[in-house]
N, C-alpha and C positions, 0 to 999 in steps of 0.2 A: 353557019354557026353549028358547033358541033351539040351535042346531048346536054351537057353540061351547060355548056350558056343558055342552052331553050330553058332551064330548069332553074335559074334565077332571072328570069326575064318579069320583069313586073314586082320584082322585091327591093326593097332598100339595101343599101350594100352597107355590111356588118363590119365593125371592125372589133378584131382578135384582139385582146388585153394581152400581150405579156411580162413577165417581172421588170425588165429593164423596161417598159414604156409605164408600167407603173410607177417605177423609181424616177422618173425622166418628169413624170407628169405634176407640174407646180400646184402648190393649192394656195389659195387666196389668203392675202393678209388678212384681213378682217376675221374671217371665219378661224383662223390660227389662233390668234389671239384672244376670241372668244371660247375656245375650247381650253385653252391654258386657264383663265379664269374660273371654270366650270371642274375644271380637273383641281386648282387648288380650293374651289371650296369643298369638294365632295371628300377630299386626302383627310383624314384623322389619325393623331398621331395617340399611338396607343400610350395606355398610362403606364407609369411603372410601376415596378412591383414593389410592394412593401418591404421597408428594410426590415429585420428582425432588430427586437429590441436588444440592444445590448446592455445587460447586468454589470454590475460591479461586483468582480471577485468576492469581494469583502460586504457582510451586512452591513445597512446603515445603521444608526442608532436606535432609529424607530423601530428597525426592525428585531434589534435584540431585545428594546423594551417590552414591546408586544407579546414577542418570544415567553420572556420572562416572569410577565403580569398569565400568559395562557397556564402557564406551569404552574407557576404559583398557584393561581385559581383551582386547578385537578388537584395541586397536592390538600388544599385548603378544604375541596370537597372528601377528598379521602380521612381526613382526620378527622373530620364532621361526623362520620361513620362507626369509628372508635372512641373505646370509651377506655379508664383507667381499668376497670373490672376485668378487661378479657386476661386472659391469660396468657401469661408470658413466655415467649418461644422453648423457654426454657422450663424446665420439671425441679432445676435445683435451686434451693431456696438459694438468697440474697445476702449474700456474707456484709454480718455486723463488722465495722471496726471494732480494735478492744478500746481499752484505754480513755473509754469516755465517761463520762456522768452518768449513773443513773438514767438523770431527764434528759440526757440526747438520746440513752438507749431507748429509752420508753416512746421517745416520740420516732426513732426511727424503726421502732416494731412495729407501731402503729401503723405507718405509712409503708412498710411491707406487706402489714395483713390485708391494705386498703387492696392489694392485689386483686384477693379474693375475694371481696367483702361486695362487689357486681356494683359498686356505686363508682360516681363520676366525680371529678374534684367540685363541681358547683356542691355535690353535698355536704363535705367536708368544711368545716371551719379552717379560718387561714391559720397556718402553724405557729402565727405569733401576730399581737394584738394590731390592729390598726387604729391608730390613736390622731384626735386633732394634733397639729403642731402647737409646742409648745417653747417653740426655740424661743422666741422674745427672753421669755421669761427667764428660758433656763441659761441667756448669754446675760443677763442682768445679775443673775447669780454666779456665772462663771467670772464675770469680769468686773466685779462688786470695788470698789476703790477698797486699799491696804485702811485697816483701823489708824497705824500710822504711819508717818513718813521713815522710814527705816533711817541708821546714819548709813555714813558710804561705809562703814568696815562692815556693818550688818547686812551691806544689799546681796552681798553674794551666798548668802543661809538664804535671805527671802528669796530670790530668784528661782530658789528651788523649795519652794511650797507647793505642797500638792494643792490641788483647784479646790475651790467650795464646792465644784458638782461634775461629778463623772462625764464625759463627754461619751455620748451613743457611736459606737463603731459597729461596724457586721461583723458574725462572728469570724468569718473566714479571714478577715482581717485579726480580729482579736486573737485565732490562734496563732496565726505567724508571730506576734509579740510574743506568747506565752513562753515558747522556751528559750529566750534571749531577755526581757526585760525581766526587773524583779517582781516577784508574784505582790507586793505591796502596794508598788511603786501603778503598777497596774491595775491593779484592783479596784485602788485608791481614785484612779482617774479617766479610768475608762470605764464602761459599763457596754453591754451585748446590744444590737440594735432592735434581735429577734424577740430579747425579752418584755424592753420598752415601750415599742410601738417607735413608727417613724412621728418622735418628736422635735427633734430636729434636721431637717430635710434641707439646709443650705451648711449647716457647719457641719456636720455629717461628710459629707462627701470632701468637702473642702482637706477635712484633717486627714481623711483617707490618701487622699491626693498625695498630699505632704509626705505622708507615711510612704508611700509605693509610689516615690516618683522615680524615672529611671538618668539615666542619662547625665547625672552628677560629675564634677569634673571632666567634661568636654564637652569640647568646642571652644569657642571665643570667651572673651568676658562679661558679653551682650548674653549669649548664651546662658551663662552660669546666673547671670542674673534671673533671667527667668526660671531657671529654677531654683532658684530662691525665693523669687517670687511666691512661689508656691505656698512654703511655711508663712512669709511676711502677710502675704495677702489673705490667705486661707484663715489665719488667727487675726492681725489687726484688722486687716478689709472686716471680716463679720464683726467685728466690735463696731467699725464705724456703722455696719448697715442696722445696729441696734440698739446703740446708746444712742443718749440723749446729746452727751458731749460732744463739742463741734471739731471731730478730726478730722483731719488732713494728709493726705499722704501724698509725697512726690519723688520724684527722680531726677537729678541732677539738676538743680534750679536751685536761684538764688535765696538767700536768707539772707537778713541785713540783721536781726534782732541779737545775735547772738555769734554770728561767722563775721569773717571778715571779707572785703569787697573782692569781687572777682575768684572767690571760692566755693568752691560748691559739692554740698556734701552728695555721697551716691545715693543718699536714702534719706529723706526727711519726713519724722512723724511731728503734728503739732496740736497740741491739743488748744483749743479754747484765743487760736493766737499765738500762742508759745511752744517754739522748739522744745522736744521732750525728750525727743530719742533718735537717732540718725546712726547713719554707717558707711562704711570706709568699703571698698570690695574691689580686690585684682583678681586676674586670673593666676597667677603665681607670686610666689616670693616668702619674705620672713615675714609670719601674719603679725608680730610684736612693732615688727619698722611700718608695718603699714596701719596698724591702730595708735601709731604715735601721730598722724596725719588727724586723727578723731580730734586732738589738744591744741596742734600746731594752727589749725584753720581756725580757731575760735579767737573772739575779741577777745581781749587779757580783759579783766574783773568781770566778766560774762556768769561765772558760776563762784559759787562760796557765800559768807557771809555780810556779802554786800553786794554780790550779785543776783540775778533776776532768777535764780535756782541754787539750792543747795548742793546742786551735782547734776550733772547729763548723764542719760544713760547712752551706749553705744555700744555698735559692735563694729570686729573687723571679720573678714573673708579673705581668706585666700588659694583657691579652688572649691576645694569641699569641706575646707576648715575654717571655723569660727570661734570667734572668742570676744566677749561680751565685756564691756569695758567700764568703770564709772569715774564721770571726769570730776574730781571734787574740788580743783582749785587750777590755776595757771599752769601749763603745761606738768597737772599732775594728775594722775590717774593712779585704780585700784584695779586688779582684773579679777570679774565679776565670777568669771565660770573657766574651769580647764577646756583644753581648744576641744572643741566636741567638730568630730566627725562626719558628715553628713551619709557618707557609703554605708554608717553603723547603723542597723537599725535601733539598737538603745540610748544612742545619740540622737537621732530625731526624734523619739519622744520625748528627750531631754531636751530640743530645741522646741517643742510645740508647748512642754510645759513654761517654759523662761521665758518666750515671746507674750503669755496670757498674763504670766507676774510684771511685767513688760509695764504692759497696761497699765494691772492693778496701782503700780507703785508709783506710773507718773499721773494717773488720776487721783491719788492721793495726795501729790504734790501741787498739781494744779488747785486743789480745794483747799489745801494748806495756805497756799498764793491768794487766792480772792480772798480767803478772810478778813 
């Protein structure tokens, strides 16, 4: 034995590991499959990341309300802060208009000097009275029944009676009539709202309506109706909501009392039961062919003196003209008013006045009738 063997004599014989008998060297099922198990519970799968929120280009609703209540609020506190006293960015007095009353000028010096004057509008009195309503009363007075039944030659004078009582308008209203209607004619029947106090707070506005409504001849004949509606509703609607008399107002629906079957006028007023006053309304044409339709639809001995009225009142339309009609006998009529214009403003207050005489004269009629 050489050196080398004496010098592993008595040891266990070693064996060298290398890569290919590592690779070569099997490992046990069991233990494999146990380590797969241990390796899928200990694996965590990371979370992911938060998406970013995505906005909509565009605000929602809520969020321009929000927006708009915060604004409002600051602007709300900023005016909290000011009073009428301060002083005005500017150093040159406040140019009067000319051409007015005395008593506008006086109350609009007043309300310049309030400039300077270091007080706040709570100290001031309101520029014009605030009054209870007085409308009941004063549409009992406006809409009083005629003393008497007119005949048909004389309805077309009474149609044009001034009112028993000024109706309240604003003035701003009041002067646009001024240099177009006649200063009488106005005077007579309108009165200022600023001077009176708001006493009537539902025909007020109503008759303004009428006066400034826009949009007159266009559109359909649905259209045109509606604004008709305006004057019809605005003067007889406040009659019905204040008298005591039982009227009625409708639109193209049947009458038997006084029309004949299957005709039907565009407009029925009635008072107490009884047809009083109706109307004819195109959107174009000859308004005289089309108020012949007021006569042609009636029962024959419907009106005269053996019929259930002395005469119907009526009107025809045709766009923005009207012309007011009285039917005294069997396909006969009188025509009550020249075709008044509705685009004119001195024409709608000629139609606001003739719709209140409207009234007056078939409630005079009606009382004539029960007696």
């Amino acid at each position: 034995m050489n050196e080398l063997q004496t010098e592993n004599v008595g040891k266990a014989p070693t064996t060298v590991k290398t890569k290919s008998s590592r690779k070569k060297q099997a490992v046990p099922a069991k233990s494999y499959r146990r380590s797969v198990r241990l390796v899928a519970k200990a694996h965590v799968v990371p979370e992911a990341a938060p998406q970013p929120v995505r906005r909509s280009a565009k605000p929602t609703t809520v969020d321009i309300a929000k927006e708009f209540y915060t604004r409002l609020e600051d602007i709300s506190k900023q005016l909290s802060l000011l009073t009428v006293g301060q002083s005005p960015p500017s150093s040159l007095p406040i140019p009067i208009p000319t051409g007015k009353s005395a008593k506008d000028k006086a109350a609009e010096e007043a309300l310049v000097a309030s400039f300077d004057s270091g007080k706040t509008l709570s100290d001031e009195p309101p520029l014009y009275p605030i009054t209870a309503s007085r409308e009941k009363d004063i549409c009992r007075l406006i809409f009083a029944p005629a003393s008497t039944v007119p005949k048909p030659k004389n309805v077309r004078a009474r149609l044009r009676d001034n009112l028993s009582a000024p109706i309240p308008i604003h003035h701003f209203v009041y002067n646009l009539l001024k240099p177009v209607v006649d200063a009488d004619v106005l005077e007579t029947n309108f009165c200022i709202a600023e001077e009176v106090g708001n006493i009537c707070p539902k025909l007020t506005p109503c008759v303004e309506r009428a006066l400034m409504i826009n949009n007159i001849n266009v559109g359909t004949e649905a259209m045109q109706q509606h604004v008709l509606d305006a004057f019809l509703m605005g003067i007889i609607g406040t009659a019905q909501d204040h008298l005591a008399t039982n009227i009625k107002i409708d639109r193209n629906a049947a009458e038997s009392s006084m029309t004949m079957s299957q005709c039907r006028p565009d407009y029925l007023l009635t008072m107490n039961g009884q047809l009083v006053f109706k109307g004819e309304e195109k959107k174009g044409g000859d308004i005289r062919h089309i108020a012949q339709e007021l006569s042609d639809k009636m029962i024959p001995g419907s009106v005269g003196k053996t019929g259930k009225l002395d005469y119907l009142l009526g009107y025809a339309t045709s766009g923005s003209r009207v012309l007011f009609e009285c039917i005294y006998s069997d396909h006969a009529m009188l025509e009550c008013s020249n075709i008044i214009d509705l685009l004119k403003l001195p024409d709608r207050v000629t139609m606001v006045i003739m719709l209140v005489n409207v009234v007056r004269i078939t409630r005079a009629q009606i009382i004539a009738k029960e007696k």
